[in-house]
C-alpha positions in Angstrom: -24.1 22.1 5.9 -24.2 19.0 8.4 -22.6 16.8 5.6 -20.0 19.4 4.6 -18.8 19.3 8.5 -18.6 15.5 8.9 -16.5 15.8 6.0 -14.3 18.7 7.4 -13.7 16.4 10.3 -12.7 13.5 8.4 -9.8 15.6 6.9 -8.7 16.2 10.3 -9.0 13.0 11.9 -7.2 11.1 8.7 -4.2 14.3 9.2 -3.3 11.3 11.5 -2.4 9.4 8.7 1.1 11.3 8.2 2.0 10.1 12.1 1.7 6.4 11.3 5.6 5.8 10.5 6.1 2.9 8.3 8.9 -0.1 7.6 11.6 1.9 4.8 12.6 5.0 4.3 12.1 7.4 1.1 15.0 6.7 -1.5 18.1 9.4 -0.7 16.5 10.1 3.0 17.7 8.6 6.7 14.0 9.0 8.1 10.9 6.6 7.9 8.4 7.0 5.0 4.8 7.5 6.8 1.2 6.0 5.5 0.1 9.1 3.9 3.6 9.7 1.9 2.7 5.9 0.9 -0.3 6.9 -0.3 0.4 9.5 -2.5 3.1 7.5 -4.3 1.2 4.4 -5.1 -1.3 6.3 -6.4 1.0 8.3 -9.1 2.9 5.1 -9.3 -0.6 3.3 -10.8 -1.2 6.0 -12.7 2.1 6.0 -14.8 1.8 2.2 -14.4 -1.9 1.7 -15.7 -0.9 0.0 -19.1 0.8 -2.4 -18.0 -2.1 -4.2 -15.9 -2.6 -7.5 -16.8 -6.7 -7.0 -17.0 -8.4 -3.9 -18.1 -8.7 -1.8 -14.7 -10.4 1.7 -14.5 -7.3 3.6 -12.9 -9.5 6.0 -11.1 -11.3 3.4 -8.6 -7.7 1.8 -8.2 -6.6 5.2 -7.1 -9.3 5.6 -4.9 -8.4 2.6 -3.3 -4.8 3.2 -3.0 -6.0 6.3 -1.1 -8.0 5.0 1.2 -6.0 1.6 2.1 -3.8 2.4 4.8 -6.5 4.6 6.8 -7.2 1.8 8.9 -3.4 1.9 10.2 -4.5 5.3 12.5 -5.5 3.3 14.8 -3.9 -0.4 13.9 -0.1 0.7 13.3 1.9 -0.2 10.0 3.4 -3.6 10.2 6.3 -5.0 7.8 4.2 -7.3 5.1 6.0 -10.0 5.6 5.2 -11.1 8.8 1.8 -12.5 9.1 -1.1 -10.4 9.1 -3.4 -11.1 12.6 -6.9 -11.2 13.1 -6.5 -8.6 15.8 -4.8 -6.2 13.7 -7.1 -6.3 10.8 -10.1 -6.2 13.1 -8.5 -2.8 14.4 -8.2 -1.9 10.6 -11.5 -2.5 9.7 -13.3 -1.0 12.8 -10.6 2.6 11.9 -12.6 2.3 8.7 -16.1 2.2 9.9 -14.9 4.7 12.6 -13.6 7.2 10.5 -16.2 6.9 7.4 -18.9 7.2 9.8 -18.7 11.0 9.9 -18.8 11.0 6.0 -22.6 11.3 4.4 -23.5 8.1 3.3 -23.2 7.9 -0.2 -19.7 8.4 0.1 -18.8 6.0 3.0 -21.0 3.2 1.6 -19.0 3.9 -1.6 -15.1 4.1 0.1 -15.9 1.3 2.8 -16.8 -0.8 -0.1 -13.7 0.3 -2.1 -11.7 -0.8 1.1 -13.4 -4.0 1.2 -12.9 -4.6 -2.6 -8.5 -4.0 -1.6 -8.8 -5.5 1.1 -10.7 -8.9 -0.5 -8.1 -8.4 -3.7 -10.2 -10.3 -5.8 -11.5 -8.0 -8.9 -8.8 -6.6 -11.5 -9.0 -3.3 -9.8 -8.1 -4.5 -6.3 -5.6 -7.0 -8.0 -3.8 -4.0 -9.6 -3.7 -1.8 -6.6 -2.3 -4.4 -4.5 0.4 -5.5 -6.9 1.2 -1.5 -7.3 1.3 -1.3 -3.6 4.1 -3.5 -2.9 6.3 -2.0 -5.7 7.8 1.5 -3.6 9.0 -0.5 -0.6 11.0 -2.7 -2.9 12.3 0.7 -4.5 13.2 2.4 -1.3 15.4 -1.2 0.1 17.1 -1.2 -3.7 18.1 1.9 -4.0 18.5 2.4 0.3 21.1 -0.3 0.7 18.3 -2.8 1.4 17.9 -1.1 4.9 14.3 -2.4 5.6 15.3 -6.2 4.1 18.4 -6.2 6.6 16.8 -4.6 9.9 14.0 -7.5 9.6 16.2 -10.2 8.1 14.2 -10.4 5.6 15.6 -13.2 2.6 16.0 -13.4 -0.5 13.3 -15.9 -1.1 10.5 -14.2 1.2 11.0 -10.8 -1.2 10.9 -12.8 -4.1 8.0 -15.2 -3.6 5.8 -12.9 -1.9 6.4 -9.8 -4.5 6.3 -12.1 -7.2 3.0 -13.5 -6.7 1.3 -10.2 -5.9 3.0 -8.0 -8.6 3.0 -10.4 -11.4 -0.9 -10.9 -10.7 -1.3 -7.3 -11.3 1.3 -6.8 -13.9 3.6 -9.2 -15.4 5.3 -6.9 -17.0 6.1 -4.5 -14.4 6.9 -7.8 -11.8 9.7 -9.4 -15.2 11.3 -5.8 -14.8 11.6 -6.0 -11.2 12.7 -9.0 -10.8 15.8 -8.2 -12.7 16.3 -5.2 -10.3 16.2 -7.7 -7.5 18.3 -10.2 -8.9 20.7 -6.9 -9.0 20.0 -6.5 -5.4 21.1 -10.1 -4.8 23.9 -9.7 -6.7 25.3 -6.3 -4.7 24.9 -8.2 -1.5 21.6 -5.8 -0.5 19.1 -9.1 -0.3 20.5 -12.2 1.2 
C-alpha cells in the first residue's frame, strides 16, 4: 500500500507539468503549448514516426523517455532550445528528477531516472531518436503559426536549420530531408529569416 501512495503522489505532483508554459503555441491556437501537451505529442509523433529511425530503436523505451523528459522543467522552467543550456538550469532539472522519482518504489525510479539520463546523455539510438522526434512539433507549430516563436526570439534561418538539422537527421534522415523542404518553404513565405 505504501508504494501504491508514493505513486499516487507522484501523479499529483507531476499535474504540475501542464503549468510549465512553453516557447510556441499549438498549430490553429493564440495560447502557449505547456510541457505536458509536449509530451503527449512527441510521444504519438515517435510512434507514427518509428520506421523511419536511422538505427533499430525499441519505440516503447523512446516513449518512456519522451514522457518523462520535460519533468525536470517543474521546477527549472522551459527555455527556448536555442539559447544555451546552463549548468544551473540543468542542475535544477536533474535534482526535479531525483525529487520527484523519490516518492516512486525503487524499481521504477532506478528505471525512469536512468531513462532520463539515457535522453538527457543522447548517446544510444533510443535517446538519439527521441531527441531528434522532440524537436520536430515546435518546428510544426512556427510553420504552420506564421513562425510566431522564430520571430518573438529572432531566431534565423541558419540557427533553425543547423541546430534541427543535426539533431533530426541523427535520428532520422528521412524525416529531417522532408522537413527541410518545409523549411526551405518557410524561408521562402518570409516566416524564417
Amino acid at each position: 500500500m505504501e508504494e501504491i501512495k508514493g505513486i499516487l503522489e507522484f501523479m499529483v505532483e507531476i499535474e504540475k507539468l501542464k503549468s510549465v508554459s512553453r516557447q510556441t503555441k499549438p498549430v490553429g491556437l493564440s495560447r502557449y503549448e505547456n510541457s505536458a501537451e509536449h509530451s503527449w505529442h512527441v510521444c504519438l509523433s515517435a510512434l507514427m514516426l518509428k520506421d523511419y529511425a536511422n538505427e533499430t530503436i525499441d519505440i516503447t523505451r523512446v516513449m518512456k523517455m519522451l514522457l518523462i523528459h520535460d519533468l525536470g522543467e517543474i521546477d527549472a522552467g522551459d527555455t527556448i532550445i536555442y539559447s544555451s543550456e546552463t549548468d544551473e538550469n540543468k542542475l535544477k532539472e536533474q535534482n526535479c528528477i531525483a525529487r520527484l522519482f523519490k516518492s516512486l518504489p525503487n524499481t521504477i525510479s532506478d528505471e525512469y531516472i536512468q531513462l532520463w539520463v539515457d535522453f538527457e546523455k543522447g548517446e544510444s539510438s533510443d535517446a538519439i531518436f527521441a531527441k531528434a522526434i522532440d524537436r520536430v512539433p515546435p518546428l510544426l507549430h512556427n510553420i504552420h503559426g506564421d513562425g510566431h516563436s522564430w520571430k518573438k526570439h529572432n531566431i534565423s534561418k541558419d540557427k533553425v536549420l543547423t541546430f534541427n538539422g543535426e539533431r533530426i537527421s541523427k535520428g532520422s534522415e528521412k524525416l529531417w530531408h522532408e522537413l527541410e523542404v518545409q523549411l526551405e518553404e518557410a524561408v521562402e513565405s518570409g516566416l524564417l529569416k
